[in-house]
Backbone bond lengths (Angstrom), bond angles and torsions (degrees), N, CA, C in turn:
res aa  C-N    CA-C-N  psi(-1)  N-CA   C-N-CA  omega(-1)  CA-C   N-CA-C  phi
1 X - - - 1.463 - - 1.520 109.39 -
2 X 1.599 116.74 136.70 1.598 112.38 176.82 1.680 96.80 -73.79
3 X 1.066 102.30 160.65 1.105 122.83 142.85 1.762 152.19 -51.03
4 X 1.638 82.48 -66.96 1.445 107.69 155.70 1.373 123.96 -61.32
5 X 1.275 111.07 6.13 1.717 117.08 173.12 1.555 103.42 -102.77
6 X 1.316 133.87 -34.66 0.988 141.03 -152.67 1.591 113.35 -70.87
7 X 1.292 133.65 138.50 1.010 134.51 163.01 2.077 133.04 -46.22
8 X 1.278 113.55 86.21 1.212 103.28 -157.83 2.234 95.13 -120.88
9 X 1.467 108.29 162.71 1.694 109.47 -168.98 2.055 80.44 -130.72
10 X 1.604 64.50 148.60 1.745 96.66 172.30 1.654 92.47 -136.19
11 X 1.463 112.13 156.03 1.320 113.88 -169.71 1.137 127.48 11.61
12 X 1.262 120.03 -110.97 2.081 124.92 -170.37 1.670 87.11 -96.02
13 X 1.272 135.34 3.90 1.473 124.06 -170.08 1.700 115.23 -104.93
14 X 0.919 133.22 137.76 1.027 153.67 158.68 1.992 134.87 -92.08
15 X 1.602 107.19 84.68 1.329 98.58 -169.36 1.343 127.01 -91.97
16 X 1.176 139.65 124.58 1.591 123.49 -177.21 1.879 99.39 -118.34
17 X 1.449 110.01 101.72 1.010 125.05 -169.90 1.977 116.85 -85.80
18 X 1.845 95.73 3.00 1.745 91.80 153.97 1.263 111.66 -103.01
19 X 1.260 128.49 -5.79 1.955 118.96 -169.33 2.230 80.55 -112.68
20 X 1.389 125.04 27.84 1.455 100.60 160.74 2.102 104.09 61.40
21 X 1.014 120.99 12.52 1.392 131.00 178.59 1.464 143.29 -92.44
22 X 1.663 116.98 131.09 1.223 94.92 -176.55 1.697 95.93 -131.54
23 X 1.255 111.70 123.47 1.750 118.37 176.51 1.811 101.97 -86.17
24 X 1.612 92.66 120.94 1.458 110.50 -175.29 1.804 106.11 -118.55
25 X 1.512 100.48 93.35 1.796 95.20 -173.95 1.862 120.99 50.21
26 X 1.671 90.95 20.12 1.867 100.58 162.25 1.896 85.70 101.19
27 X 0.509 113.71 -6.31 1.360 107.92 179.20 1.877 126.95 -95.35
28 X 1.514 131.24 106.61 1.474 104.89 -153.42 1.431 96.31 -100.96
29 X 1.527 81.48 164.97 1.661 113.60 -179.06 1.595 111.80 -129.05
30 X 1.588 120.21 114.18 1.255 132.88 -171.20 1.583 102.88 -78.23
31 X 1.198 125.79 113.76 1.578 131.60 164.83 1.519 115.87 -77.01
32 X 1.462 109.16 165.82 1.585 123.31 159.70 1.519 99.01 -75.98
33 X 1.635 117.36 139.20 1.826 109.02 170.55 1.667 102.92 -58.88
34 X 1.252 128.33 -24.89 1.537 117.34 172.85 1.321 125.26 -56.90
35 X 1.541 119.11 -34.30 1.181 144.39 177.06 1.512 104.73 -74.08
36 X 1.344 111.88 -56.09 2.041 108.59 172.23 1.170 114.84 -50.41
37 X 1.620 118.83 -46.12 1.409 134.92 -171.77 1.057 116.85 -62.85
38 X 1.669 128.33 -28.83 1.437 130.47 -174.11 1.391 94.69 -106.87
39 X 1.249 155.11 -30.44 1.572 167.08 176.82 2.021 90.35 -58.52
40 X 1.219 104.81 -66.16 1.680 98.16 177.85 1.209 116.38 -59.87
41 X 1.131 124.41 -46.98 1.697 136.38 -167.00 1.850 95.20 -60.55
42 X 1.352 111.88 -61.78 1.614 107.02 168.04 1.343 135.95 -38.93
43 X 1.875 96.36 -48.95 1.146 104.31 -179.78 2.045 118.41 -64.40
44 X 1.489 93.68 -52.07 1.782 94.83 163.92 1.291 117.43 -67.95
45 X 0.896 138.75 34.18 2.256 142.05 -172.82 2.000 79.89 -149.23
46 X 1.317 131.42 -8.08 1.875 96.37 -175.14 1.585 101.59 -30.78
47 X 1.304 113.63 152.75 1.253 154.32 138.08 1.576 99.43 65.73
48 X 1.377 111.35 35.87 1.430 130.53 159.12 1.439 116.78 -105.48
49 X 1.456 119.68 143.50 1.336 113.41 171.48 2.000 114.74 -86.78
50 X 0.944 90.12 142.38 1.555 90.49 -165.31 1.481 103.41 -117.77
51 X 1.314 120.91 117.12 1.391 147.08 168.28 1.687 103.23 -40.98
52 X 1.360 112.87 123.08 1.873 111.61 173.69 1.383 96.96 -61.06
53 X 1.501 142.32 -31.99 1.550 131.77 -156.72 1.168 92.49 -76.68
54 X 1.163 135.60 -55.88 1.916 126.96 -179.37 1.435 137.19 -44.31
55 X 1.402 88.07 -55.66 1.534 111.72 162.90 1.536 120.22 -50.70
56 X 1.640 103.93 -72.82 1.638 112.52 173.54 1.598 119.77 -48.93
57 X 1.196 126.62 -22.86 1.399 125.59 -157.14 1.538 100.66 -133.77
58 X 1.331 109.71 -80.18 1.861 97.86 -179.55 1.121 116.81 -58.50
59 X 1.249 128.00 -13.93 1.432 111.72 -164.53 1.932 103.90 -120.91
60 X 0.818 120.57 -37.47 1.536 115.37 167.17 1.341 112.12 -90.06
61 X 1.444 127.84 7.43 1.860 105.32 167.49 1.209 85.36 -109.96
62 X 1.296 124.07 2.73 1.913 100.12 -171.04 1.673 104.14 -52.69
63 X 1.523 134.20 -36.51 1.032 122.09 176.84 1.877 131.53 -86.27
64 X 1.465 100.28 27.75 1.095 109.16 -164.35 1.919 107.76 -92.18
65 X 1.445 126.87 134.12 1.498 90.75 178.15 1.765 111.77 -115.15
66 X 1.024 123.34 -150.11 1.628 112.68 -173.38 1.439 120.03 -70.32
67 X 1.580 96.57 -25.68 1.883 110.06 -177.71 1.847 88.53 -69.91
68 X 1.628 128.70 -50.10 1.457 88.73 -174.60 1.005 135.17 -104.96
69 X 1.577 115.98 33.52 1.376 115.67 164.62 1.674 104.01 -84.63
């Protein structure tokens, strides 16, 4: 099982990064997977400095396919 799929909370938030989700005080909020993808990637890097080349490129085109480049 990934990890990065798993349902994990930071403060009052609640993220479930396979249903695209963000739990706001029980209440949901539907994300872009680019938006889940960089929300997890932060959340596993706390209190790391994180390089723009990782972020910008491996980690938000991972869902990109040849039609949208």
């Amino acid at each position: 099982m990934n990890v990065l799929n798993e349902r994990f909370r930071f403060d009052k938030y609640i993220v479930d990064p396979s249903a695209n989700l963000l739990l706001i005080n029980g209440k949901q909020k539907k994300l872009e997977p680019q938006v889940i993808h960089l929300l997890t990637y932060l959340a596993f890097h706390k209190g790391q400095v994180i390089n723009r080349e990782p972020v910008s490129y491996t980690h938000l085109r991972a869902h990109e396919t040849e039609a949208d480049l």
